[in-house]
N, CA, C and O atoms as a GROMACS GRO file, in nm:
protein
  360
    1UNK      N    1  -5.312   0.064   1.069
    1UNK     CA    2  -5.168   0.068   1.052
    1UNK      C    3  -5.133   0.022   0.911
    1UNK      O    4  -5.175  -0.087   0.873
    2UNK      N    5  -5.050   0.110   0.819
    2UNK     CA    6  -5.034   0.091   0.709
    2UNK      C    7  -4.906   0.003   0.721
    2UNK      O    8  -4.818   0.019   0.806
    3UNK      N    9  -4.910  -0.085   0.631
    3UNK     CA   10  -4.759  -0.206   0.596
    3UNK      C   11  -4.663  -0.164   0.489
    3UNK      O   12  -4.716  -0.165   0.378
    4UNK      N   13  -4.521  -0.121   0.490
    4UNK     CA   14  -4.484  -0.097   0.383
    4UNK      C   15  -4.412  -0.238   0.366
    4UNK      O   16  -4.388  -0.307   0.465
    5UNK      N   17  -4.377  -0.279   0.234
    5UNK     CA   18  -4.319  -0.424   0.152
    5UNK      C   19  -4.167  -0.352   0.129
    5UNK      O   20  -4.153  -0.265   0.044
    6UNK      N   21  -4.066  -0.395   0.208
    6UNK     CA   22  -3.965  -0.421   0.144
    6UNK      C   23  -3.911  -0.517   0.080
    6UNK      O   24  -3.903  -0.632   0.123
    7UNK      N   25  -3.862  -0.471  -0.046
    7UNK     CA   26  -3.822  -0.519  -0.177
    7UNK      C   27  -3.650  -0.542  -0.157
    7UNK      O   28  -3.579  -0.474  -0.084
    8UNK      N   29  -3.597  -0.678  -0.259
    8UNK     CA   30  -3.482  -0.650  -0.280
    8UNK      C   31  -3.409  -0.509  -0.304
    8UNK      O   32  -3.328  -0.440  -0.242
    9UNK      N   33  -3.485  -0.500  -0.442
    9UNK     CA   34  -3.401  -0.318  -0.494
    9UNK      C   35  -3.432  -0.245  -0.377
    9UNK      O   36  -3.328  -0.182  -0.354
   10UNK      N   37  -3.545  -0.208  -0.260
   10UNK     CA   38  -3.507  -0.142  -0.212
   10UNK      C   39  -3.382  -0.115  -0.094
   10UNK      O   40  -3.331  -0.012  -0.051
   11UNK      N   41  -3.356  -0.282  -0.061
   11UNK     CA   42  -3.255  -0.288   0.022
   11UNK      C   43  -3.122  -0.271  -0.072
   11UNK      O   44  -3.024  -0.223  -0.017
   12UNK      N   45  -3.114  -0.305  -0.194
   12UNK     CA   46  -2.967  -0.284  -0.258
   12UNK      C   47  -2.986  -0.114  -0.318
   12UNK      O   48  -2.985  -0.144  -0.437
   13UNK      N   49  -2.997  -0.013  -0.318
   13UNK     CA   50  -3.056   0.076  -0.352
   13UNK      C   51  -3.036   0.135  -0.242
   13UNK      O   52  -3.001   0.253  -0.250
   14UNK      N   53  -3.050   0.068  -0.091
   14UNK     CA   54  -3.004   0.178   0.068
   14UNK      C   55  -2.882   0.120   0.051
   14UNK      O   56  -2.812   0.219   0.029
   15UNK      N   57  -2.800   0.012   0.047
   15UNK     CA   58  -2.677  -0.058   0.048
   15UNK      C   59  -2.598   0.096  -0.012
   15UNK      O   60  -2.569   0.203   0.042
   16UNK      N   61  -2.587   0.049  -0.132
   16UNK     CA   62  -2.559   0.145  -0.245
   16UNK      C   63  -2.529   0.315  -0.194
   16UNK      O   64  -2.420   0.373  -0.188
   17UNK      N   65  -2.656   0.365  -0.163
   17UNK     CA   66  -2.676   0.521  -0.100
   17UNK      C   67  -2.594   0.481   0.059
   17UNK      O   68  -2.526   0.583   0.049
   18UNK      N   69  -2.566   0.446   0.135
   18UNK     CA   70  -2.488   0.380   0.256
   18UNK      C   71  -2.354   0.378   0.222
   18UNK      O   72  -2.289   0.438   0.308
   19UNK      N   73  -2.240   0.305   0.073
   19UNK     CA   74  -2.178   0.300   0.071
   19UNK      C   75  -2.147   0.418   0.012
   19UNK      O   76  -2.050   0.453   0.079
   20UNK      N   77  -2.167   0.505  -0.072
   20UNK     CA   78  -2.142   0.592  -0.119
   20UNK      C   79  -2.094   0.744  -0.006
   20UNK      O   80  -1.995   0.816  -0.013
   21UNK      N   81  -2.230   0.748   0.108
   21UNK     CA   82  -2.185   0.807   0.214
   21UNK      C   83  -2.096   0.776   0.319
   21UNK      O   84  -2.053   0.851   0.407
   22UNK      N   85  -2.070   0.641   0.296
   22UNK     CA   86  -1.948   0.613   0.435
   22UNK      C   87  -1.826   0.676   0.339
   22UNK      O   88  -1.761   0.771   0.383
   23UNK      N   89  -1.801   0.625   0.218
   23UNK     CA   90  -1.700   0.687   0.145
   23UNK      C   91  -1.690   0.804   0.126
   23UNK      O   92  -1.584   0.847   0.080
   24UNK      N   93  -1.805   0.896   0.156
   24UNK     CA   94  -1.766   1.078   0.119
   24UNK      C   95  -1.714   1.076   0.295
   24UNK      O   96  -1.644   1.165   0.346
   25UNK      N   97  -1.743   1.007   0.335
   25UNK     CA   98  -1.761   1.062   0.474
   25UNK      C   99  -1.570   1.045   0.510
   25UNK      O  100  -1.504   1.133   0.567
   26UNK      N  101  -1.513   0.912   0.458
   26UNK     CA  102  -1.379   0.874   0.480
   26UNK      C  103  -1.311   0.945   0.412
   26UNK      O  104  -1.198   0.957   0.460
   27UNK      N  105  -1.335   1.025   0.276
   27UNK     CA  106  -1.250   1.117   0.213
   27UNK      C  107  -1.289   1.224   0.276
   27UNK      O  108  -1.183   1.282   0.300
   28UNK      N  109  -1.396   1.302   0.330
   28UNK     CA  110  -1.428   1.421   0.402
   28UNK      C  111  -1.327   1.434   0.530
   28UNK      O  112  -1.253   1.528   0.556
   29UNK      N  113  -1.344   1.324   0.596
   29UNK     CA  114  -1.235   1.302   0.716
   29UNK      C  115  -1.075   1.318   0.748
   29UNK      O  116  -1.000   1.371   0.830
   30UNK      N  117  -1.071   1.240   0.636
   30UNK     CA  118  -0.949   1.231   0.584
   30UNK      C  119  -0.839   1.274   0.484
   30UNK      O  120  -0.732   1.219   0.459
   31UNK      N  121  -0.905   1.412   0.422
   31UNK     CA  122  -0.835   1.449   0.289
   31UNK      C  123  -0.712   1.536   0.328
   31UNK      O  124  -0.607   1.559   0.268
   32UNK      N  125  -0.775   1.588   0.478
   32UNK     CA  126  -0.637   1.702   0.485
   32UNK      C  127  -0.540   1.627   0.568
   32UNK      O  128  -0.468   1.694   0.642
   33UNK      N  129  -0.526   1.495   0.567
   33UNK     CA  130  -0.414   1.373   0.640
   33UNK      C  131  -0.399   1.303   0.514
   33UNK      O  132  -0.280   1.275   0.506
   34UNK      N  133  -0.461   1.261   0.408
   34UNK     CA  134  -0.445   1.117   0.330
   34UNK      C  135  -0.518   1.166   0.241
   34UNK      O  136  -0.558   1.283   0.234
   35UNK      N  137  -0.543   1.055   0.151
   35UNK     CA  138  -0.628   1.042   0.033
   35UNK      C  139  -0.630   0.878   0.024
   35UNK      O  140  -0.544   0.802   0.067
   36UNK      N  141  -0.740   0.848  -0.037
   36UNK     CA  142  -0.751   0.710  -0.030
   36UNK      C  143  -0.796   0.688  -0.209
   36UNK      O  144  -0.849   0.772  -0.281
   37UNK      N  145  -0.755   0.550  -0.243
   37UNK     CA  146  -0.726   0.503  -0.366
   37UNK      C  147  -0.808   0.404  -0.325
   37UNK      O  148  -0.822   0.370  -0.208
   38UNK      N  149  -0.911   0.314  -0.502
   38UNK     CA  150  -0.965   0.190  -0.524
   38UNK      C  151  -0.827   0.122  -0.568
   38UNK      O  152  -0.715   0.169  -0.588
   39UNK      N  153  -0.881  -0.015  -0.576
   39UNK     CA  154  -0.808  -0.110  -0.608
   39UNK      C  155  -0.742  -0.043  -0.747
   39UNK      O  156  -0.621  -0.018  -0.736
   40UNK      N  157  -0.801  -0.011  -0.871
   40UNK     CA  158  -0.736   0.022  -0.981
   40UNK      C  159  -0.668   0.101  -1.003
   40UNK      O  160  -0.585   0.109  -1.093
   41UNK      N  161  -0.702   0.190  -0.900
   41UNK     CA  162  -0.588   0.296  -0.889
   41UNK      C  163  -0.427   0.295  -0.888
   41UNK      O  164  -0.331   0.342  -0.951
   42UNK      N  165  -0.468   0.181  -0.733
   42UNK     CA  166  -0.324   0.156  -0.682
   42UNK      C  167  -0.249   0.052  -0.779
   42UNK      O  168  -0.127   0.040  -0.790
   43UNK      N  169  -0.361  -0.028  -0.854
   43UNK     CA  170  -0.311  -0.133  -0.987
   43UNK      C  171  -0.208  -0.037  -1.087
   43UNK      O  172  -0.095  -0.073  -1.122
   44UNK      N  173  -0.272   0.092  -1.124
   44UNK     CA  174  -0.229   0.152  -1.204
   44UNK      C  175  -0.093   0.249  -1.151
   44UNK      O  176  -0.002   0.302  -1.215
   45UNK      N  177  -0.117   0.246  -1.040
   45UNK     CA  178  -0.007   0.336  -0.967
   45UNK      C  179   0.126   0.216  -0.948
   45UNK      O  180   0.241   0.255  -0.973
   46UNK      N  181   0.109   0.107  -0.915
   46UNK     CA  182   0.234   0.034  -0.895
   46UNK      C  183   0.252  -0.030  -1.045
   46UNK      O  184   0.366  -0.039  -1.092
   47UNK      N  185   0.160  -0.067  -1.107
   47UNK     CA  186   0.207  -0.151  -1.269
   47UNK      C  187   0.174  -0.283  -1.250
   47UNK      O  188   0.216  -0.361  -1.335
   48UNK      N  189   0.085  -0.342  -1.126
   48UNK     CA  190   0.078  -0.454  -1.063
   48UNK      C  191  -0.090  -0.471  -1.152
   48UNK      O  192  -0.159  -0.380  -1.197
   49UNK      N  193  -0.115  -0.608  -1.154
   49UNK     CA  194  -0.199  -0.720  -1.177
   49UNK      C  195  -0.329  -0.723  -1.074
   49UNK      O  196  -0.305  -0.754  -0.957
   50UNK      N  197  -0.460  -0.695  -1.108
   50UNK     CA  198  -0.510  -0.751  -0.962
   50UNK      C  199  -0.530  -0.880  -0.884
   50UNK      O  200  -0.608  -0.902  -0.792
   51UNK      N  201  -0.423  -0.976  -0.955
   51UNK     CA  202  -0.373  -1.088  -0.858
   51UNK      C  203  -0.277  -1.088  -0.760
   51UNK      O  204  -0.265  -1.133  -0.646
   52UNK      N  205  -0.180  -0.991  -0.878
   52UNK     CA  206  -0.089  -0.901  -0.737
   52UNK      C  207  -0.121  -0.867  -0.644
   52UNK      O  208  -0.069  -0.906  -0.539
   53UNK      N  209  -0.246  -0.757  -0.652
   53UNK     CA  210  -0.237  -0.675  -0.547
   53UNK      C  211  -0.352  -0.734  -0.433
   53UNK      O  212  -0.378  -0.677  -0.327
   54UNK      N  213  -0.423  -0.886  -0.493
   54UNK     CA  214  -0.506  -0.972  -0.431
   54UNK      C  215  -0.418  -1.049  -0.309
   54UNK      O  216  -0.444  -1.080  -0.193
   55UNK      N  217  -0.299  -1.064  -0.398
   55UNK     CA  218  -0.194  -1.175  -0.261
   55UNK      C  219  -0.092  -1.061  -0.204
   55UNK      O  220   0.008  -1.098  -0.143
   56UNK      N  221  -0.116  -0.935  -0.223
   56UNK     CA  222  -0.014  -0.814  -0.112
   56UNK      C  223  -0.104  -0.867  -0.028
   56UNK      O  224  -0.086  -0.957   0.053
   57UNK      N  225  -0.232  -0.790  -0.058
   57UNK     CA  226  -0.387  -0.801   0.073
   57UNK      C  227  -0.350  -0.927   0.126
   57UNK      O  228  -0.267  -0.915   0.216
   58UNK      N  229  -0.382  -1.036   0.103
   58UNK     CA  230  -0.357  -1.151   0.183
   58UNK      C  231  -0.244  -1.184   0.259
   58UNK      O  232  -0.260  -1.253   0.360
   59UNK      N  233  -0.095  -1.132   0.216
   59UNK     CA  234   0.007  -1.166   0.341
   59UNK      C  235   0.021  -1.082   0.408
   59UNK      O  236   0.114  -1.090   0.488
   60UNK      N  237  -0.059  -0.964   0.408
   60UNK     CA  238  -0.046  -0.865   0.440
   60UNK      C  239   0.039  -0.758   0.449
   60UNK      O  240   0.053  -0.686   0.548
   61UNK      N  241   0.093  -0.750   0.348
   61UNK     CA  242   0.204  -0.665   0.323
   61UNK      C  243   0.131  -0.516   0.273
   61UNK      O  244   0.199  -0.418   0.305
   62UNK      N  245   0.041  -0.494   0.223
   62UNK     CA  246  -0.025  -0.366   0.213
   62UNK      C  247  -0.102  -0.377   0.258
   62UNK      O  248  -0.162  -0.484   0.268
   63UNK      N  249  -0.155  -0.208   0.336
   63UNK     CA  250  -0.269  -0.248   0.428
   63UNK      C  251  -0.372  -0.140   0.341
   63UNK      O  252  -0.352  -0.044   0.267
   64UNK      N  253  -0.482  -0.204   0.388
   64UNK     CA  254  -0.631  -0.170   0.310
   64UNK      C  255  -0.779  -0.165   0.434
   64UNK      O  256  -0.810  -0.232   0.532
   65UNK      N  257  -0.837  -0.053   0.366
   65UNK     CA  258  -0.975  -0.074   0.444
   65UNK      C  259  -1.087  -0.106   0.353
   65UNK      O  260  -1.096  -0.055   0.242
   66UNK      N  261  -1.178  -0.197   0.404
   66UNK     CA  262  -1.275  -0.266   0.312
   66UNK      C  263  -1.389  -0.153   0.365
   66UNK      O  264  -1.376  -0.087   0.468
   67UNK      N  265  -1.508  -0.146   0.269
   67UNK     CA  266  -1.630  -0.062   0.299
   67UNK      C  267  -1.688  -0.135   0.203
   67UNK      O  268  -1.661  -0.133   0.083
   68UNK      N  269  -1.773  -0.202   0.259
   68UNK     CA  270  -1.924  -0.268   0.164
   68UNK      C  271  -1.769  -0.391   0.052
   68UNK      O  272  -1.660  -0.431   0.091
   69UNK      N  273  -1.830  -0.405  -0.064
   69UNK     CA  274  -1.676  -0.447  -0.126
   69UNK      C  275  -1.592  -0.407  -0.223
   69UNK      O  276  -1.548  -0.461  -0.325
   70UNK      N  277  -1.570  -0.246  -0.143
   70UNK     CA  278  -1.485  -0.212  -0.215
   70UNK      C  279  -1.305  -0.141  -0.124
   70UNK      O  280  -1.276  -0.057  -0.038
   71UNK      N  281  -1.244  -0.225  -0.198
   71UNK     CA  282  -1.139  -0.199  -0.116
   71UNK      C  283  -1.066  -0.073  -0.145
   71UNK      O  284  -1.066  -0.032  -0.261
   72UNK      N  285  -0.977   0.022  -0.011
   72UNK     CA  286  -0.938   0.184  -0.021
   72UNK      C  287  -0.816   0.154   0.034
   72UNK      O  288  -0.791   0.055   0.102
   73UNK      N  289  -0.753   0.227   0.008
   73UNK     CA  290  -0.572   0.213   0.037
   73UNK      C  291  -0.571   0.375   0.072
   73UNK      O  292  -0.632   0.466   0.016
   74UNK      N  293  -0.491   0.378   0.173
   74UNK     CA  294  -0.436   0.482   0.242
   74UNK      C  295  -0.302   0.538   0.122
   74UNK      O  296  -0.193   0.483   0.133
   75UNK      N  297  -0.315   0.610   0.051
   75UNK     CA  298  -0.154   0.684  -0.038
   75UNK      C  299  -0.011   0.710   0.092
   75UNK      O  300   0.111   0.714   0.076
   76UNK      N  301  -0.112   0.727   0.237
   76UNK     CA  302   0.035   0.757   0.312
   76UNK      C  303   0.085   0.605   0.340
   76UNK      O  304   0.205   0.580   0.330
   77UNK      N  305   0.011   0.526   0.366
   77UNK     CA  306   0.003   0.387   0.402
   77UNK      C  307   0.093   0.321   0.254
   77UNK      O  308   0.184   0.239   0.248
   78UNK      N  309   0.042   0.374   0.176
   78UNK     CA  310   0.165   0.292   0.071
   78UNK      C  311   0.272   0.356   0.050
   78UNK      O  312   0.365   0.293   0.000
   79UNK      N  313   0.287   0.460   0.075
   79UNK     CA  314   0.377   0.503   0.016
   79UNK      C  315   0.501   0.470   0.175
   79UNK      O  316   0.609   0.411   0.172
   80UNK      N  317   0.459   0.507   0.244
   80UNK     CA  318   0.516   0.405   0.374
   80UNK      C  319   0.601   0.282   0.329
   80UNK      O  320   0.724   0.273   0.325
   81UNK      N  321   0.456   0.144   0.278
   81UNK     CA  322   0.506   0.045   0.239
   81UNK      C  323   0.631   0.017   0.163
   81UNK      O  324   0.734  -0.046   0.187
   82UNK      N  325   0.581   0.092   0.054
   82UNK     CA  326   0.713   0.129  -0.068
   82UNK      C  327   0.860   0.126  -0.016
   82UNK      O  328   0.952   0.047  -0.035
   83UNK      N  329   0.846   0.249   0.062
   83UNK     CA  330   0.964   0.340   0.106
   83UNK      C  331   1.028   0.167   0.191
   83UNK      O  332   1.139   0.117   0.173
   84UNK      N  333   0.938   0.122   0.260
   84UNK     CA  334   1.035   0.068   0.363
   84UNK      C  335   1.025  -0.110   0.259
   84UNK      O  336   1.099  -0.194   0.311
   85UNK      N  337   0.971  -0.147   0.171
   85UNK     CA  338   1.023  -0.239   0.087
   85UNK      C  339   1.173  -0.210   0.041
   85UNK      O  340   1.261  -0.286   0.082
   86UNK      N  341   1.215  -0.073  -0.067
   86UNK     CA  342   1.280  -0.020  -0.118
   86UNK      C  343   1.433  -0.033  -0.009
   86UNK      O  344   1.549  -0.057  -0.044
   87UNK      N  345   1.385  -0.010   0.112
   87UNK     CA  346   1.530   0.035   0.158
   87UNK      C  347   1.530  -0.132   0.210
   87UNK      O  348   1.645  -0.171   0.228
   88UNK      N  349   1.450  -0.214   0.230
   88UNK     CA  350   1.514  -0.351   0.204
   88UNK      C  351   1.581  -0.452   0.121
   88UNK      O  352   1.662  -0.540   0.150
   89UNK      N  353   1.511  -0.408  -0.025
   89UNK     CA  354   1.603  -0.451  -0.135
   89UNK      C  355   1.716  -0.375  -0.141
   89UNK      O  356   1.804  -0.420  -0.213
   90UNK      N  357   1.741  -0.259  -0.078
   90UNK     CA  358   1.926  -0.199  -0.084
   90UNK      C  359   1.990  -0.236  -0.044
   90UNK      O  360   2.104  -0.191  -0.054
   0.00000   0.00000   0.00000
């Protein structure tokens, strides 16, 4: 019986190839309902700080899905948020 040695790199290296496919797999799923945004995106889309958009995540005022650590925002999900912030400051 042959032994194979797993290695760090090889476990960060399946991590890696793992996250990459859960993410084709969530935009494959999901493109003809949503589109999903990284953190910088949505930084760049609102004009916000990523301390900002560190303490939305935490009171939970925008909602987010984590995969491995990178966080994805739903565009219908914010734009939701927006809409119904907006008609509260009116």
């Amino acid at each position: 019986m042959e032994v194979e040695i797993i290695t760090k790199k090889d476990l960060k290296l399946f991590k890696e190839e793992m996250l990459d496919a859960i993410e084709k797999l969530l935009q494959k799923n999901n493109s003809s309902t949503s589109e999903w945004l990284r953190s910088r995106q949505v930084r760049e889309m609102l004009n916000i700080s990523p301390n900002t958009l560190q303490n939305l995540r935490i009171k939970g005022e925008i909602q987010y899905t984590k995969v491995g650590g990178i966080f994805l925002y739903n565009v219908t999900d914010l734009k939701e948020t927006l809409n119904g912030k907006q008609g509260r400051d009116h």
